[in-house]
Backbone bond lengths (Angstrom), bond angles and torsions (degrees), N, CA, C in turn:
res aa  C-N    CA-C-N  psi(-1)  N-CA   C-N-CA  omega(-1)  CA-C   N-CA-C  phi
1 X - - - 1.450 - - 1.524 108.59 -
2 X 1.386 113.49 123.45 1.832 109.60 178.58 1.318 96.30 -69.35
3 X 1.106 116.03 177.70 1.399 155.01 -162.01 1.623 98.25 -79.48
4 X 1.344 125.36 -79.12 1.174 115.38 159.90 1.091 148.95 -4.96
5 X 1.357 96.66 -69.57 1.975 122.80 161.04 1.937 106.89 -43.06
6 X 1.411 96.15 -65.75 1.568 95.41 -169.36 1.785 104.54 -64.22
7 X 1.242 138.73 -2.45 0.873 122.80 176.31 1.646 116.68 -96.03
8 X 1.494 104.02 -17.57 1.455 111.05 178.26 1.624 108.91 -82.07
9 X 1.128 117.57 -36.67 1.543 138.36 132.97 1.735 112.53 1.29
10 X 1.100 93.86 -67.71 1.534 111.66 -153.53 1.606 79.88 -74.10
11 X 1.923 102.90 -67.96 1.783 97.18 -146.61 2.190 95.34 -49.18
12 X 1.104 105.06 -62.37 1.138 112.55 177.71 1.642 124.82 -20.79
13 X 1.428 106.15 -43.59 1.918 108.66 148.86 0.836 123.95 -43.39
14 X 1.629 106.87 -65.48 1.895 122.31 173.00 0.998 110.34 -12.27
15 X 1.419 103.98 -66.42 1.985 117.57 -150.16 1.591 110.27 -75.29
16 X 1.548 98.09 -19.77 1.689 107.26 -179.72 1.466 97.92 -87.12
17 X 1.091 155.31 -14.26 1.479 165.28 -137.97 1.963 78.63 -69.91
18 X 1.428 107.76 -87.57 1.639 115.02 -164.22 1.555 89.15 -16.96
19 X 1.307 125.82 -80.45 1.561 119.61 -146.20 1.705 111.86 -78.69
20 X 1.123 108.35 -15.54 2.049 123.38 154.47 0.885 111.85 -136.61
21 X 1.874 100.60 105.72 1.384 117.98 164.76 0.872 152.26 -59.03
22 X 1.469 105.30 -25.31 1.454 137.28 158.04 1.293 114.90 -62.85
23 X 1.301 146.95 -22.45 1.405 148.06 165.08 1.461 116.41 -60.86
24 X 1.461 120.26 -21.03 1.521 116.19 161.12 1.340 144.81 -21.56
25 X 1.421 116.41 80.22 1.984 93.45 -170.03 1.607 107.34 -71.50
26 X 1.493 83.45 176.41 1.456 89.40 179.14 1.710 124.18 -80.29
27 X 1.858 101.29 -22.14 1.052 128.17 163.19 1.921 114.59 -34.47
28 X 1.355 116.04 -35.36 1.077 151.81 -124.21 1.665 102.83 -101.79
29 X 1.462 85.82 -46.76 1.577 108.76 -146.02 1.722 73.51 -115.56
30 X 1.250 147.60 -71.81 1.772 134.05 171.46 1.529 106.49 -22.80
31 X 1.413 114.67 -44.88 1.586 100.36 -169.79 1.516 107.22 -79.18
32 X 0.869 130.75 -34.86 1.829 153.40 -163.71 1.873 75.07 -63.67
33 X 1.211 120.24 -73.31 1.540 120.07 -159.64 1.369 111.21 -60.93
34 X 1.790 120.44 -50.49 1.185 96.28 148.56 1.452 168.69 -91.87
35 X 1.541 96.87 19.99 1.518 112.81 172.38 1.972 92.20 -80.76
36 X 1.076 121.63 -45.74 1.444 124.31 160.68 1.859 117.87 1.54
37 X 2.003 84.95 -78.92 1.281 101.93 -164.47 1.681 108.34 -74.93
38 X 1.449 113.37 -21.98 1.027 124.81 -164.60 1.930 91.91 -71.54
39 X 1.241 112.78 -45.81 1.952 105.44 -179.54 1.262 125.24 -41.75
40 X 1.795 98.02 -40.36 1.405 124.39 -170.67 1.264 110.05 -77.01
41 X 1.036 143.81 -4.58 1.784 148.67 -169.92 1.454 89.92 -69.22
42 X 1.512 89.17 141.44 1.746 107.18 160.36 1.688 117.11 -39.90
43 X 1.350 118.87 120.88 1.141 117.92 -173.92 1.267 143.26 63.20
44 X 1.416 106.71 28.89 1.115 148.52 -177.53 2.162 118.62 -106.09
45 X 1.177 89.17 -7.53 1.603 118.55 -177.97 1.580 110.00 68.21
46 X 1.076 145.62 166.20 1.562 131.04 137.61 1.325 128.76 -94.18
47 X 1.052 104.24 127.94 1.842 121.59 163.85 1.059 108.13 -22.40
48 X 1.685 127.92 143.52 1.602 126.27 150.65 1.507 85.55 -92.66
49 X 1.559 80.84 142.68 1.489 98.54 169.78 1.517 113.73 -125.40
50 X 1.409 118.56 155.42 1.922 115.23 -175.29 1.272 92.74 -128.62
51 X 1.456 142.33 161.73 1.018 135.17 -157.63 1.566 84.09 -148.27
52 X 1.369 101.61 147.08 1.441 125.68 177.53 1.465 120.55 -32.98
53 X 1.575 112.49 -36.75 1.365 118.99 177.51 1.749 116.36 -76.54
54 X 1.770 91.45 -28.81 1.409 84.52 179.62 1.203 130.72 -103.63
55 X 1.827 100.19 10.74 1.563 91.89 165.26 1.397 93.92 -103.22
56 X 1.315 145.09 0.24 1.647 116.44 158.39 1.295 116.12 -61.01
57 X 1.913 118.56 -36.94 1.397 95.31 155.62 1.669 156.71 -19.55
58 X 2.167 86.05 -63.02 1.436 80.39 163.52 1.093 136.71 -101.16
59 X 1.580 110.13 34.65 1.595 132.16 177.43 1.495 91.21 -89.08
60 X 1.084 134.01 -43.96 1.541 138.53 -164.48 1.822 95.64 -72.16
61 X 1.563 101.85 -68.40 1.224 83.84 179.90 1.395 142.59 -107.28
62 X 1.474 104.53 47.46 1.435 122.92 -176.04 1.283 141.12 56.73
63 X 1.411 97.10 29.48 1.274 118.06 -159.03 1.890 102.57 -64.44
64 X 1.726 109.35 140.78 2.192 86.95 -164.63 1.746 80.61 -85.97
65 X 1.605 106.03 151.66 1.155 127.33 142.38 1.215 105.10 -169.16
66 X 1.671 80.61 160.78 1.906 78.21 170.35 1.424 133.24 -108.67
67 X 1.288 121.79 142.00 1.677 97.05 -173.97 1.706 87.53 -118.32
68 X 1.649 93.76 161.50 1.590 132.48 -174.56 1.201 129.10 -159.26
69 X 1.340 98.46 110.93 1.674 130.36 -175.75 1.205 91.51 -51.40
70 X 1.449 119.20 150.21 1.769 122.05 178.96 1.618 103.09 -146.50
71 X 1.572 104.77 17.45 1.649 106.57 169.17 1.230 113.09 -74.40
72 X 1.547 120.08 -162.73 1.138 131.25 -165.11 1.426 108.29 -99.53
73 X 1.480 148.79 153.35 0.963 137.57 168.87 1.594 124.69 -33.16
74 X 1.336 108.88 -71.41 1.703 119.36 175.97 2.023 98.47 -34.43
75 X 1.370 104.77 -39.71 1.268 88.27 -162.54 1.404 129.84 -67.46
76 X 1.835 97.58 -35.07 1.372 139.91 -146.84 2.158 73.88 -77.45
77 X 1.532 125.51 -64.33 1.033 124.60 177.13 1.461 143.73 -37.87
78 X 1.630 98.58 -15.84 1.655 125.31 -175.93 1.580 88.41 -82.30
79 X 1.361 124.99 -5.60 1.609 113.19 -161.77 1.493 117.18 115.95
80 X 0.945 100.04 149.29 2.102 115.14 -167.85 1.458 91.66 -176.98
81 X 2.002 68.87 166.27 1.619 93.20 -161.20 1.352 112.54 -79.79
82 X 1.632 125.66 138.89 1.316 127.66 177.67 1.489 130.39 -20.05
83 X 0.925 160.16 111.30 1.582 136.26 178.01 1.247 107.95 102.78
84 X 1.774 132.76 -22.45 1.228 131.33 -151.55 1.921 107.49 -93.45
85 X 1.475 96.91 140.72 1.531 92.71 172.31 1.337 101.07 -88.05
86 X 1.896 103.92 155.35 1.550 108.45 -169.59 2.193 87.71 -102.07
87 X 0.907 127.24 122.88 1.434 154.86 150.76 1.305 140.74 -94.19
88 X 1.304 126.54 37.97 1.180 112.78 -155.02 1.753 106.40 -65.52
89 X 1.857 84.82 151.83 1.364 127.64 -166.20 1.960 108.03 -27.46
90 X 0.941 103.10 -42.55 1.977 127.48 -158.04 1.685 98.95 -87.75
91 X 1.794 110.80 -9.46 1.626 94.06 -176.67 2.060 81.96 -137.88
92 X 0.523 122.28 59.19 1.401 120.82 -144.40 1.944 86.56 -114.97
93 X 1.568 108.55 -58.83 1.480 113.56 165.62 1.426 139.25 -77.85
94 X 1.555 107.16 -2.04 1.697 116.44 145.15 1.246 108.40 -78.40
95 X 1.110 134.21 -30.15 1.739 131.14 -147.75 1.745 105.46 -96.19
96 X 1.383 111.84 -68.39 1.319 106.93 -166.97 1.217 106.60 -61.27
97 X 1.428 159.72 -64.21 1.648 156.73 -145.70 1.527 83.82 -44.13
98 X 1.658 135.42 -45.93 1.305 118.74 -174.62 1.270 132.61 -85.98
99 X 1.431 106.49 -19.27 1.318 126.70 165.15 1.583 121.68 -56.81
100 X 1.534 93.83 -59.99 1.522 114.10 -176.05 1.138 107.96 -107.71
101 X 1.076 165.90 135.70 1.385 146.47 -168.11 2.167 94.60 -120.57
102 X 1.433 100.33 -51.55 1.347 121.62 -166.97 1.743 91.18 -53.48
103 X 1.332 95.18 118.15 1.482 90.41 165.03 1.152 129.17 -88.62
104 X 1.800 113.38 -8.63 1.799 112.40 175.70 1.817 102.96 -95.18
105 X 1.129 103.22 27.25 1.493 110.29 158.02 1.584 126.74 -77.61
106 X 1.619 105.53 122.15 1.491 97.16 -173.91 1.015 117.29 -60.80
107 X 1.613 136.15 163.36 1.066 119.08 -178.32 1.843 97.90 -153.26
108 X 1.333 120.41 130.64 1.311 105.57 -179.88 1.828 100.51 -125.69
109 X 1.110 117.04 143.23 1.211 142.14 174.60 1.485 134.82 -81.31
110 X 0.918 116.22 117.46 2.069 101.13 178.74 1.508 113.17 -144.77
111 X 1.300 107.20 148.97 1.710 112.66 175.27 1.548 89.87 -145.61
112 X 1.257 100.53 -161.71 1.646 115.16 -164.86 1.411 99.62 -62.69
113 X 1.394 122.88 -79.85 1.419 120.60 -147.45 2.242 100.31 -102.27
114 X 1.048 97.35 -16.08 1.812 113.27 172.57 1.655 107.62 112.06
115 X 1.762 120.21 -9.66 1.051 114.57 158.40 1.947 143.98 -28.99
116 X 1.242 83.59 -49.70 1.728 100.27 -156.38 1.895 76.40 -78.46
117 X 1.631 102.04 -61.16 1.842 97.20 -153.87 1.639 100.67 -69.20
118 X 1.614 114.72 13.03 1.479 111.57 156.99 1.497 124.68 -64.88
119 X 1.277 87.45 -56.55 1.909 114.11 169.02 1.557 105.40 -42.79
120 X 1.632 89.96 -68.97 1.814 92.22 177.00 1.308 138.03 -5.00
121 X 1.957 97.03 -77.07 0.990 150.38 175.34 1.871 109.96 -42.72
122 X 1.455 109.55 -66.51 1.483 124.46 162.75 1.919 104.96 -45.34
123 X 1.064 106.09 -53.25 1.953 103.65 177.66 1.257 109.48 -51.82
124 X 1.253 118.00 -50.92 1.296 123.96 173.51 1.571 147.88 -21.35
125 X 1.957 81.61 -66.13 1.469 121.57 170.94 1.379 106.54 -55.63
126 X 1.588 117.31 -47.50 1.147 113.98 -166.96 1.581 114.69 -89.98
127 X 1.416 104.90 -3.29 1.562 115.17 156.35 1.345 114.10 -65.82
128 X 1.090 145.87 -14.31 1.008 150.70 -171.77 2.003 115.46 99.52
129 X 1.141 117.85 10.16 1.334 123.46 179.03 1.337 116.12 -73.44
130 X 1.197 108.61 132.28 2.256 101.39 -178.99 1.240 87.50 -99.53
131 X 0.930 144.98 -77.02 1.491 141.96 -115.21 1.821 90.94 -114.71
132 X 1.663 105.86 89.33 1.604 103.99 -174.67 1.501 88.82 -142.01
133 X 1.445 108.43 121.49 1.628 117.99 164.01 1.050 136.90 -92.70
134 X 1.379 161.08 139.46 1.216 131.88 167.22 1.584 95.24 -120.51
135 X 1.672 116.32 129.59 1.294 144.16 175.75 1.975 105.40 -54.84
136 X 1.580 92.37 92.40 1.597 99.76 163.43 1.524 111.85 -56.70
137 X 1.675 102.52 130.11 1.048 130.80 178.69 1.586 110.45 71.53
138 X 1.362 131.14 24.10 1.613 127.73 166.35 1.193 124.60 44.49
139 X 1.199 121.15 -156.51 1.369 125.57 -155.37 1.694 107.76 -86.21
140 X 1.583 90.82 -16.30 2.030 84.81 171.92 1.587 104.10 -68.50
141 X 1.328 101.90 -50.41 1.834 103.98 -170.26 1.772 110.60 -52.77
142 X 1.297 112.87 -48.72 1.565 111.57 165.79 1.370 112.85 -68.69
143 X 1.341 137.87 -15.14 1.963 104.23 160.47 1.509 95.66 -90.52
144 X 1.304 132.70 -25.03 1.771 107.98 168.67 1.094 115.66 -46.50
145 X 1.553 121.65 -23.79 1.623 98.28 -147.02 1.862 94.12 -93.50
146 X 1.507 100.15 1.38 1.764 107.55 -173.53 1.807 113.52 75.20
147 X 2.009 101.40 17.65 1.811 95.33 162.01 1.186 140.15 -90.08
148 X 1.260 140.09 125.53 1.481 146.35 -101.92 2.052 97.80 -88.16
149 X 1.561 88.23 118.03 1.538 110.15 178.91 1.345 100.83 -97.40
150 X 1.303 104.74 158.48 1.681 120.83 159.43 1.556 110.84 -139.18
């Protein structure tokens, strides 16, 4: 197998990762940590973040926002969260201004591990959006918590 091959190989695992979990490299999970630290740098702003518990809150009490998956297709297909628009991350700033227009609209964000809809989230801000979340710990932490997937 050339070199090439095994690398299309690999990404091509990647993208299957959501529906085999076990296909994860570690390669995978080093970059995830440092695109991480890289958000967090001085002057780099910080993320609001909502955490799984507290958007069942405003699942309980109806609080409006909207949430939007910002994975990749293959992924978005392994399952997503009830109610959620699928956006991925890379068209994310053509799409919403028409979607959403209101920029003091909440807006919460999610991908697999909360990395990517960190990034997201930062595009956002600088779209002019205030009120933009991205869901600590992603779409693994919302099927732990048992909130309603399809």
């Amino acid at each position: 197998m050339r070199v090439g091959h095994r690398k299309a190989l690999t990404a091509g695992l990647l993208i299957a990762a959501p529906c085999f979990p076990g296909l994860i490299s570690c390669r995978s999970t080093e970059w995830q940590g440092a695109r991480a630290r890289q958000l967090e740098q001085p002057g780099a702003g910080r993320i609001q973040e909502v955490t799984v518990s507290q958007l069942s809150a405003w699942i309980a009490t109806r609080r409006q926002y909207t949430l939007i998956d910002v994975r990749e297709d293959g992924e978005w297909s392994c399952g997503h969260a009830a109610g959620a628009l699928h956006i991925p991350r890379w068209t994310l700033s053509e799409r919403l201004p028409c979607l959403l227009p209101d920029r003091d609209a909440t807006v919460v964000l999610y991908c697999l591990g909360g990395v990517r809809s960190a990034a997201a989230a930062a595009t956002l801000e600088r779209m002019g959006y205030r009120n933009v979340f991205s869901l600590a710990g992603g779409f693994k932490k919302y099927r732990e918590a048992g909130l309603p997937v399809i």
